[in-house]
N, C-alpha and C positions, 0 to 999 in steps of 0.2 A: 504494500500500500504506500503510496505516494502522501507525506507528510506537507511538502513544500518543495518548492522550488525556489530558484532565482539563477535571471541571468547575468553577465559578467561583458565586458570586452575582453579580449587579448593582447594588447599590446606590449609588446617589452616595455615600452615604456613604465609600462605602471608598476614597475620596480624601479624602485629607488637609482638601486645601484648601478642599471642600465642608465639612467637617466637623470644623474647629478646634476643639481640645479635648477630643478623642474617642479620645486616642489608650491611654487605659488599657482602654477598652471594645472598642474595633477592634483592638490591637494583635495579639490574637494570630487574628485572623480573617483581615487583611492576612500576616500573618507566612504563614501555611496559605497564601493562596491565592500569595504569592511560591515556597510550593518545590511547590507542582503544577506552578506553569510552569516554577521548574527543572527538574521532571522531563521535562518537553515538549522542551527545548531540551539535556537530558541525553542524548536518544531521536536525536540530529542531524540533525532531517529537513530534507528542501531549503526546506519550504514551510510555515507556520503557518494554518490555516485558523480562523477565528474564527465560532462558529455559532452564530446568536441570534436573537430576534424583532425585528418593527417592520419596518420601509416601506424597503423598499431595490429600486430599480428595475431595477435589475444587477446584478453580481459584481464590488465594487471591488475593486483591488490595492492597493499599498503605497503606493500616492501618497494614497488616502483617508481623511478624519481626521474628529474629532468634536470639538466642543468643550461645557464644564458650564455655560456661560456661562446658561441658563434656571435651573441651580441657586446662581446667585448667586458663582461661583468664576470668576474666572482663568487656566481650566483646558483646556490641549488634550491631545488624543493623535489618536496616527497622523500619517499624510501632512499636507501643506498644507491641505486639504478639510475642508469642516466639516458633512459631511451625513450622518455615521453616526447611525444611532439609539444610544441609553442603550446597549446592553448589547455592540451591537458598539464603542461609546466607551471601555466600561470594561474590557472587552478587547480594545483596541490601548493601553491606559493601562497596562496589566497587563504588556504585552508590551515597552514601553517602560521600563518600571519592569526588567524584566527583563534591558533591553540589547540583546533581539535586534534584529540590524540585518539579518534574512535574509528572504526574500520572505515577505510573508503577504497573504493574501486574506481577504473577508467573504462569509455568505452567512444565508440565512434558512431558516430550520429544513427541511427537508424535500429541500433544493435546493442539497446541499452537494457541489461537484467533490473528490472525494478520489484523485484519479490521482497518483502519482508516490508520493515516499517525503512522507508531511504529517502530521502532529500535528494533532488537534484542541484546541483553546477553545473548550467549551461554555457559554457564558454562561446559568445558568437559578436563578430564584429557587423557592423553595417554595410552601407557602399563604401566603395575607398575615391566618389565621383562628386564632392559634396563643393567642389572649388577649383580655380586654377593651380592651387599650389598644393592640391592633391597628388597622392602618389597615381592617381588615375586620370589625373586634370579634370575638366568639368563636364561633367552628364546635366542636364537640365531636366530628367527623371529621377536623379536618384534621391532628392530634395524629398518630392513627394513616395517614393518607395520607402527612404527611411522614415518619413510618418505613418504611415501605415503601420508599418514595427511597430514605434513606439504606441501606436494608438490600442496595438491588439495589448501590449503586454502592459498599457495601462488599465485597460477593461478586463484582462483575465478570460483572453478569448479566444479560446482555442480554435475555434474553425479560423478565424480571421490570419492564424499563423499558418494554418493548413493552407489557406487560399494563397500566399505568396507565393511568386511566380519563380522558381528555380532557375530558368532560362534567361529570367532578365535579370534576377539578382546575380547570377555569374557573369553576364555584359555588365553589370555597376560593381563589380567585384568586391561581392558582400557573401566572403567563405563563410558566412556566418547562417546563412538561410537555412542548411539542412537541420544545421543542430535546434532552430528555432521552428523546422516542419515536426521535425523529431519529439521537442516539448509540447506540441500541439497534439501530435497525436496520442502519446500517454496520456496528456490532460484530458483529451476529449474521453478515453476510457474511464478515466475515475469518475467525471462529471455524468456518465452513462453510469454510473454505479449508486450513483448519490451525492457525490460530491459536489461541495459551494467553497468556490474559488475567492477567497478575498485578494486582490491584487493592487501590487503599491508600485509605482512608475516613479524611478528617483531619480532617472537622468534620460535624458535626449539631447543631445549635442555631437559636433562636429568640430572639433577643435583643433585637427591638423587638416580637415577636410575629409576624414574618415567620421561615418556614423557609428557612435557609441550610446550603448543605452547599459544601464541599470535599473534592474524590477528585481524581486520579489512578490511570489502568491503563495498562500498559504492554504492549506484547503483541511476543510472541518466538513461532519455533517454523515457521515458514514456510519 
C-alpha cells in the first residue's frame, strides 16, 4: 500500500558540493524538496522506494549507492555501491540528507515493487526548453507542458499525469515524464481502491531554464 508520495528534480546541482556558491539560488529549492521527504518519512512507511530513469539492471536495496564524482564533487549517497544512475543518486542523497536509516529500494520508471506499506521518491525533471539560455534553448510549448505538470501534481491527479504526452515531452527534453506517467499510474490504482489523495505543490519554476517542480500527496482513506 502506497503511504505517500513526493516528487523531487535531479539536478546535481542541488548538492551542495557540486554546486559551491549557489546557495542563495538553490536555497529554497533544497529547502522544498527536504520537507517533501519529511512528508514521506512523516507517512512511517516500512520501505522508501526511489523511482527514476537510467540503466539499472535490477532492483537494488539499501546496500546500493551512487556517487557525483563525473560532476566534479566528492560526493556519495546510498549504500557502499556506486552504480546508481543521476536521479536514483540524488534521491538516496535526498534520503540521507533526511536521516532515514529504514529500508529503501531503487527502481526504473514503469517497474516499481510497491507491496507492503512504501513511500515513493519520484525523481523527474521538466522541459530543459523553458529559455534561450536553456541547455535546450527555447521551445515556446514547453512553458505550457510544464504547467500542466505542475497543475496535475498540484490537484493530486492522477489521470492528468497519465494524459502527458511522452512524445513531446522527449522533443522538450523532460527525462522526467515516465517516472511522473509511472506515479500516475500507481496512484490511479490506490484511488481505484479507496484512496483520497491530499496533494501539496511546493515548487514550479524554471531557474536555469529547466522545469523543476516539488509536491508531495499523501493518501488516507483505505
Amino acid at each position: 500500500m502506497i503511504l505517500a508520495a513526493a516528487v523531487c528534480p535531479h539536478p546535481p546541482l542541488l548538492v551542495p558540493a557540486v554546486a559551491p556558491g549557489t546557495t542563495g539560488e538553490l536555497a529554497d529549492l533544497r529547502a522544498a524538496c527536504d520537507a517533501a521527504v519529511q512528508t514521506l518519512l512523516g507517512a512511517r512507511p516500512d520501505r522508501i522506494l526511489v523511482v527514476a530513469g537510467g540503466d539499472l539492471d535490477h532492483e537494488p536495496d539499501e546496500t546500493a549507492g551512487g556517487t557525483l564524482a563525473a560532476y566534479g564533487a566528492d560526493a556519495h549517497a546510498g549504500g557502499a555501491g556506486t552504480g546508481l544512475p543521476l536521479g536514483h543518486t540524488i534521491g538516496a542523497w535526498l534520503l540521507d540528507r533526511a536521516g532515514w536509516s529504514g529500508s529503501r529500494t531503487y527502481a526504473l520508471t514503469g517497474a516499481a515493487d510497491v507491496s507492503g506499506d512504501v513511500a515513493l521518491l519520484v525523481m523527474a525533471d521538466g522541459t530543459t526548453k523553458r529559455s534561450v539560455q536553456a541547455p535546450g534553448f527555447l521551445d515556446d510549448r514547453a512553458a505550457a507542458y510544464d504547467a500542466a505538470i505542475a497543475a496535475a501534481l498540484a490537484a493530486g491527479d492522477p489521470d492528468a499525469l497519465l494524459a502527458l504526452d511522452p512524445v513531446l515531452g522527449a522533443e522538450l527534453g523532460s527525462t522526467g515524464v515516465p517516472a511522473l506517467r509511472s506515479l500516475g499510474q500507481v496512484m490511479k490504482d490506490e484511488m481505484t481502491k479507496g484512496a483520497v489523495v491530499t496533494a501539496r505543490l511546493h515548487v514550479d519554476e524554471a531557474p536555469f531554464g529547466v522545469g523543476y517542480f516539488v509536491a508531495d500527496w499523501v493518501l488516507a482513506g483505505r
